[in-house]
N, C-alpha and C positions, 0 to 999 in steps of 0.2 A: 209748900215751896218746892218745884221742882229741880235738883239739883240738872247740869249740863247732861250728864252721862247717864240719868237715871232712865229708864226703859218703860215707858206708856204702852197699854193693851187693854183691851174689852176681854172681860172674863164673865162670861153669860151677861153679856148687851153691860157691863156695869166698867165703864174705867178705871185701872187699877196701877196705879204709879208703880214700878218695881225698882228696886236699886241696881246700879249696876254690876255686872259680873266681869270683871278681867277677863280678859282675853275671849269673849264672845262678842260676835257681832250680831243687830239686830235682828238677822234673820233667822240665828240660832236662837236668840232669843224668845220668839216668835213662835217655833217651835218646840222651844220646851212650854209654852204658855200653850200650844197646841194640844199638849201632851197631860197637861193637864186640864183641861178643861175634857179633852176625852175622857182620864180619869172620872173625873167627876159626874161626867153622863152615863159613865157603866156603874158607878155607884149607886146612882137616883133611882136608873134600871133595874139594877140587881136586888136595891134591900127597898125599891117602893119607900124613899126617903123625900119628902118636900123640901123641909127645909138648908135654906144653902147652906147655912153653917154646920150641919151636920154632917151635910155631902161632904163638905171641904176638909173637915176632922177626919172622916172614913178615908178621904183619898188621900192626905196628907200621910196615916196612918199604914194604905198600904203602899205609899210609895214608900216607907221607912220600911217598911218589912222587905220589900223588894233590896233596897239599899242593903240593910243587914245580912240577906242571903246572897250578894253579892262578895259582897265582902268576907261572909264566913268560907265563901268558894273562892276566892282568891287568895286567903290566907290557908287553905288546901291545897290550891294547887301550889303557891309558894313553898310551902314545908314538902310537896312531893317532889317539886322542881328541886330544894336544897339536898333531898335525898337522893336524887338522882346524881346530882354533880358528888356529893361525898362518894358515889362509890363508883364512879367514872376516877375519881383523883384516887381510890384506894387502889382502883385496877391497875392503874398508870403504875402509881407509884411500884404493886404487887412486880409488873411487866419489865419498869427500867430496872430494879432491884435485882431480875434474875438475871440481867447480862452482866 
């Protein structure tokens, strides 16, 4: 049973009902289905894999590592960005302190 808002797509010629995402419209949609299914063609490519379900595990897999090193770089740049601002506010404060 397809809810109203849920998100229909062929993922290699096979219909695949997806749930819906907030705040994305179908054609963003569309394209992250895009994105993955390329995934999945550079998997098949890359390790000479048939089976779908394994493709889907590989690409599921590297789209989480992508994810994770995302996120390890943002919580990088985070902590340099908060280092930056402590010693913008140390200098200020060093700067108004000498008048």
């Amino acid at each position: 049973m397809m809810k109203n808002n849920d998100f229909e797509a062929k993922v290699r010629n096979r219909p695949i009902r997806f749930p819906a995402v907030d705040g994305l419209s179908p054609i963003e949609l569309s394209t992250i289905v895009g994105q993955v299914e390329a995934k999945m063609d550079k998997v098949e490519e890359k390790l000479d894999i048939v089976d779908s379900s394994k493709i889907a595990i590989v690409a599921a897999y590297e789209f989480a590592v992508e994810l994770y090193n995302l996120r390890q770089q943002s919580e990088t740049n985070h902590a340099a960005d908060s280092k930056k601002v402590e010693d913008m506010i140390a200098q200020l404060e060093k700067t108004v302190g000498n008048k």
